[in-house]
N, C-alpha and C positions, 0 to 999 in steps of 0.2 A: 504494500500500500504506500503511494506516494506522500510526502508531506501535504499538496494539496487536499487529496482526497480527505485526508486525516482529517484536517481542519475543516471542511466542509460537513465532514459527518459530524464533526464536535457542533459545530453549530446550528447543523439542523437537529440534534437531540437538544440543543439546549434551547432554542425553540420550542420542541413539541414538549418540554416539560413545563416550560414557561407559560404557555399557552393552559397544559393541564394545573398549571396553579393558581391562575388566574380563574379560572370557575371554579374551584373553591371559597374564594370571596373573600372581603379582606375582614370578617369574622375569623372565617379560618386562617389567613395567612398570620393574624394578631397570637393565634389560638399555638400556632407553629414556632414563630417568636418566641413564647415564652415557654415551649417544649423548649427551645435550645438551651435558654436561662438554666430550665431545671439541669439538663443531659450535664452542662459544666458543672452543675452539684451533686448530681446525682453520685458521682464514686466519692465526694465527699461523703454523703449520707449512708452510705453504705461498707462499698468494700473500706473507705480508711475510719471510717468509726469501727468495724469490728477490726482492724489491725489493731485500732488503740486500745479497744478492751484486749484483746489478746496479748499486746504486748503489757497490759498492765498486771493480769493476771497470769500470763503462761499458761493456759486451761482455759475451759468449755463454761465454766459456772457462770463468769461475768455473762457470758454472751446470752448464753441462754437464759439467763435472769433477766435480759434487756429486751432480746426480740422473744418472750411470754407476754412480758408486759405489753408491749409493742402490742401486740398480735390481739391481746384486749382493748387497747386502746382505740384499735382501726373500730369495733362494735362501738366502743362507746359513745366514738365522733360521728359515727352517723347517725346518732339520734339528736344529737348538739346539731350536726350541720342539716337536721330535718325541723328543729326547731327555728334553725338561721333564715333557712330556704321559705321557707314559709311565711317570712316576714322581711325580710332585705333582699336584696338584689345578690343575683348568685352568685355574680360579678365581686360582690362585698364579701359573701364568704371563699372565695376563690383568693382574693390578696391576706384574708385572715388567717387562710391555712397556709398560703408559703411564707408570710413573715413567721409564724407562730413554730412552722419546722425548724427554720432558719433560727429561732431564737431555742430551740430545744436543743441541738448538737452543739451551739453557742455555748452552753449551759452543762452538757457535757464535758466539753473540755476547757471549761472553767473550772466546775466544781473541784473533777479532780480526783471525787469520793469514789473507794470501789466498794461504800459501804452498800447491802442488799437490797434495804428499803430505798436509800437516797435511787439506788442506780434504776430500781420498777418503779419509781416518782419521773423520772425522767423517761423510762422505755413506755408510759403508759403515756404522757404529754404526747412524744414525738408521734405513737401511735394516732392517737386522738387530732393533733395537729396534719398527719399524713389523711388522715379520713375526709377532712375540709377540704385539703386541698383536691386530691382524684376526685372526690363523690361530688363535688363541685366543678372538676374537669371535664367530665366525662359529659355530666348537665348541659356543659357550654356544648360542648362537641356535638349531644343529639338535637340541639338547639340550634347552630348554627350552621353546619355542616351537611347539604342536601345528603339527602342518603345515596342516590346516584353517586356523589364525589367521597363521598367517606371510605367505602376500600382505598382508593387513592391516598385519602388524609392520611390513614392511618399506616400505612407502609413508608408516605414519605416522611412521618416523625418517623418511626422504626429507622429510615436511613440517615434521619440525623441523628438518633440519637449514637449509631455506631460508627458514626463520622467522629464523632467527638470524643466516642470514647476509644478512638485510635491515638488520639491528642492528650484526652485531660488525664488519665491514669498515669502513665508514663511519666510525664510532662511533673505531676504533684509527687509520683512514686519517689524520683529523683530524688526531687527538691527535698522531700523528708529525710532521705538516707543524708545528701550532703549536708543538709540543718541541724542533723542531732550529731555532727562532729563539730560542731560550735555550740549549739545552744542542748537543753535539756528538751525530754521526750516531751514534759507538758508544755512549753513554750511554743514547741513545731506544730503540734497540736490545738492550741487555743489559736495561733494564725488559720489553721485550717478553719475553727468554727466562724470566725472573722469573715472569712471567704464565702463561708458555704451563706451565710447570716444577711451577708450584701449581696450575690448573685440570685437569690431566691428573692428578696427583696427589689429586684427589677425585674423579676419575673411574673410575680404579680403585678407591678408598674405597668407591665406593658398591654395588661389587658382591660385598662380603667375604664377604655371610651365605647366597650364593648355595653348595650342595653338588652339585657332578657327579662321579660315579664315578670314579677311575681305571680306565683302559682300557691294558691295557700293549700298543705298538705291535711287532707281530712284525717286517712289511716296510712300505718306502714306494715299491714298485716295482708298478706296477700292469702284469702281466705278460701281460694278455689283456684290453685296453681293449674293449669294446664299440663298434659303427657310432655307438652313440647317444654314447658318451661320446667321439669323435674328433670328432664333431660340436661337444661342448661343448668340446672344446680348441681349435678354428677360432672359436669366439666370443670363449673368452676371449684369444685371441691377438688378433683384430683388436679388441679390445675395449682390450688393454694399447695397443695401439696411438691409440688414442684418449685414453686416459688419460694416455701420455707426451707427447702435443704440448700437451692441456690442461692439465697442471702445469704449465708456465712460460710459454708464446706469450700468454696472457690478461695474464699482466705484463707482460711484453717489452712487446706490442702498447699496454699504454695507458699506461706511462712513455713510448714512445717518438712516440707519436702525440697523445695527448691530455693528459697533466698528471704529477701528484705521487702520492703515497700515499692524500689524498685524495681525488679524482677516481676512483682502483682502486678506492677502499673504495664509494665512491657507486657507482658501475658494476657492481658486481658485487652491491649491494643493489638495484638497479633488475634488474637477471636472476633475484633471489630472488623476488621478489615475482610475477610473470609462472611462473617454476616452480612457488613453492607452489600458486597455485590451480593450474595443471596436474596436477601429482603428488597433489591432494585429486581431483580427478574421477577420476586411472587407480584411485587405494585403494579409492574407494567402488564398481567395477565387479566385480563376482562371476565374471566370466564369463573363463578363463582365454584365448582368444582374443585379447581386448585387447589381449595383450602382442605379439602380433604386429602390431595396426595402431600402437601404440608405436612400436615400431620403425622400419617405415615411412617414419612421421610423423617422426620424427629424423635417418633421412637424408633425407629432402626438407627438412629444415631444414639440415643441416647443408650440402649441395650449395647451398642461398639462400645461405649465409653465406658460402663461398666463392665464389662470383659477385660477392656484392657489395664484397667488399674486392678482387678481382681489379678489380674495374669502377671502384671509387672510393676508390684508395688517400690517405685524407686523414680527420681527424678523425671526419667521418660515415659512412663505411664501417667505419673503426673500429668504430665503438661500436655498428654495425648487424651487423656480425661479430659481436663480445661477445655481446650481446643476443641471437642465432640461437643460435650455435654453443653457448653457456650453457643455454638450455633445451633443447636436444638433445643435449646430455650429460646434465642429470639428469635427464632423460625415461627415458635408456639406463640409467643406473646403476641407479635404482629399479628397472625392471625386470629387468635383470640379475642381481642379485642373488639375486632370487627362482628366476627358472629354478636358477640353480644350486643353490640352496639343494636347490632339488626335484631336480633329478639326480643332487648326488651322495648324496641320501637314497636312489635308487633305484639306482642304483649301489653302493652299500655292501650291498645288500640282497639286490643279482642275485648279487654276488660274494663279498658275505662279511669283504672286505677292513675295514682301519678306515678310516673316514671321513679322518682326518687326512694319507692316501694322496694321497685325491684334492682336498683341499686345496693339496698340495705342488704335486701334477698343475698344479692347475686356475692356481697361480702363477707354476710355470715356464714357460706359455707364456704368460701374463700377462707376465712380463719381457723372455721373446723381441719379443712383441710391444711393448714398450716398449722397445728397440733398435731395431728394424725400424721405426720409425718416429721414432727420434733421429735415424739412420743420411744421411737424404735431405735430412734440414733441416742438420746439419751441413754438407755438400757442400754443399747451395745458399749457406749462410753465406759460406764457403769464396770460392765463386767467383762470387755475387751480393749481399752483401752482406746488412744486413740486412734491406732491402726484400724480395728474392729468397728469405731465409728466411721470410720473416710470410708473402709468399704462396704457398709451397711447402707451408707447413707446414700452411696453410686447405685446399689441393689433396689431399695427404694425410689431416687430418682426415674429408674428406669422402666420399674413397674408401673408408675402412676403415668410416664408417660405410654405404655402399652394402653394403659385403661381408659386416657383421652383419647386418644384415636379411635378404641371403641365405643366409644362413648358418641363420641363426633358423629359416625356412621349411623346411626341411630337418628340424632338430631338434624343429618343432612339432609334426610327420608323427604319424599316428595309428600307436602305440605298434606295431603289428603289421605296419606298412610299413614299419620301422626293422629291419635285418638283425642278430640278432643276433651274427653270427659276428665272433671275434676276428681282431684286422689284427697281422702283425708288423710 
């Protein structure tokens, strides 16, 4: 391919994408905006807050004393942010949950305490604070976001957000290793909550001039669930379940196996890179089918991933773990997203109910599943150490992702092979 050719292609894709984000609307482009805001915080709030409890305690206690609390926390903000929603603009709880995150990890590595209580006082805030912010994103998103263009949306935050996170892990992993050969671990630390405190803080900024209706919330009890939407409950259950062993085993696993904060940051930019172009080919597929060989394609990744750190527990298993199991999570998440987005659009519509119902719905067993799958890695800790946890926990990742996929296939079912009739 000639130099011309090259650049002609570059620019007629950057045309047709250009084109496709412009009918999204500049709801949604605001909505994308401040996706990036978060994506820069996001491995603050996550991977480098459990480096910090790790490194504070050397063990699993802290952690799991913080995302329990957490994990309660997400139930309890969505009744706070159903009492919000119901009276302010969603727009207003959307900025009070990213400052109010932003002021929780602040406050983390402030404190400083790896006392029990202090540290489930703060896992239970951040939780509650994270609740405002999604169950209020999500709001904007079915609110402003033709449903036509929302596969589209949602795959193209999924490619920013592993745009970034080719960039900001790395890029922060560094800086911590270089900073704590001058300063102390809390010093490099309370910079981070600085960071995370003001980028979250223009992230709600940026969605100010955004107007969604008040909708006042009568009930949050969804009294006669649908076949279709018990189905999305079993997704999003084995789906929390996925998402609670991948918030902290990716860190565990590569402090413990292969290096420092560096190393996490490089490791988890080498999984970006390898997603974005993935999640750029699922966006550009019109054809809603895809999301079922997604799927799939994610547990047979995820199953690789567990084979091979069961098979070669040592640096290269490691990092051939990471590398699976990483692209078969945002493989899942992008897609997920979506269906839901779509159900409980068609759910609100069968029923009548307000969406923000099945939001709560779709989190409560989002949590349960994120229990249910703490639950086995704890006992394996327990009584196999931490070896017997990393591969317990790869075992379980990999089952829950088998059981979305079947799960999926069920809920894909054409529309009139699904029963309508309500379960109690």
């Amino acid at each position: 391919m000639s130099l011309h050719q090259w650049i002609s292609d570059t620019v007629r894709h950057g045309r047709f994408e250009h084109s496709r984000l412009s009918r999204v609307g500049s709801a949604g482009r605001s909505l994308i905006i401040s996706y990036i805001m978060l994506n820069i915080a996001e491995p603050l709030l996550g991977i480098f807050s459990h480096a910090y409890l790790w490194q504070r305690s050397n063990g699993l206690s802290l952690i799991v004393v913080y995302d329990s609390s957490s994990f309660l926390g997400l139930v309890a903000g969505f009744y706070v942010g159903a009492f919000l929603v119901g009276r302010y603009n969603v727009e207003f709880v959307y900025i009070s949950g990213c400052s109010s995150m932003g002021f929780s990890i602040l406050a983390l590595t402030l404190i400083g305490d790896t006392n029990i209580v202090v540290l489930a006082i703060l896992g239970m805030c951040f939780g509650l604070s994270s609740t405002l912010f999604w169950a209020s994103r999500r709001f904007l998103v079915i609110s402003h976001v033709a449903p036509t263009h929302r596969f589209y949306f949602t795959h193209c935050e999924g490619i920013v957000g592993v745009v970034l996170a080719v960039i900001v892990p790395p890029v922060i992993g560094w800086c911590v290793v270089v900073s704590r050969a001058f300063f102390p671990l809390y010093t490099v630390y309370v910079v981070i909550g600085l960071l995370a405190f003001t980028v979250l803080g223009a992230a709600g900024y940026s969605v100010r001039r955004l107007r969604t209706p008040i909708q006042p919330i009568v009930s949050l009890r969804i009294r006669t669930p649908s076949a279709r939407w018990w189905s999305c409950r079993w997704v999003s259950l084995w789906m929390g379940v996925s998402m609670g062993i991948t918030l902290f085993v990716p860190v565990v696993l590569t402090l413990t196996l292969v290096g420092n904060e560096g190393a996490l940051g490089t490791i988890q930019a080498g999984i970006a890179v390898v997603s974005a172009a993935v999640l750029y080919w699922i966006g550009r597929q019109v054809k809603k089918d895809i999301r079922k060989h997604v799927f799939s394609i994610s547990a047979i990744l995820s199953v690789s991933a567990a084979l091979v750190l069961l098979l070669d527990y040592d640096i290269c298993g490691a990092i051939g773990y990471l590398g699976l199991s990483g692209l078969a999570f945002a493989c899942t998440l992008a897609t997920y997203n979506h269906i839901q987005y779509e159900n409980i659009e068609f759910e609100e519509g069968r029923s009548g109910m307000h969406r923000y119902a099945y939001l709560l719905d779709q989190e409560i067993f989002l949590v349960i599943g994120r229990f249910s799958g703490l639950a086995p890695i704890c006992i394996a800790y327990a009584l196999g150490g931490l070896g017997g946890m990393l591969r317990t926990a790869a075992i379980v990742c990999a089952a829950a992702s088998v059981a979305l996929w079947s799960t999926y296939r069920r809920l894909s079912a054409p529309q009139q092979s699904l029963k309508m009739s309500s379960r109690n």
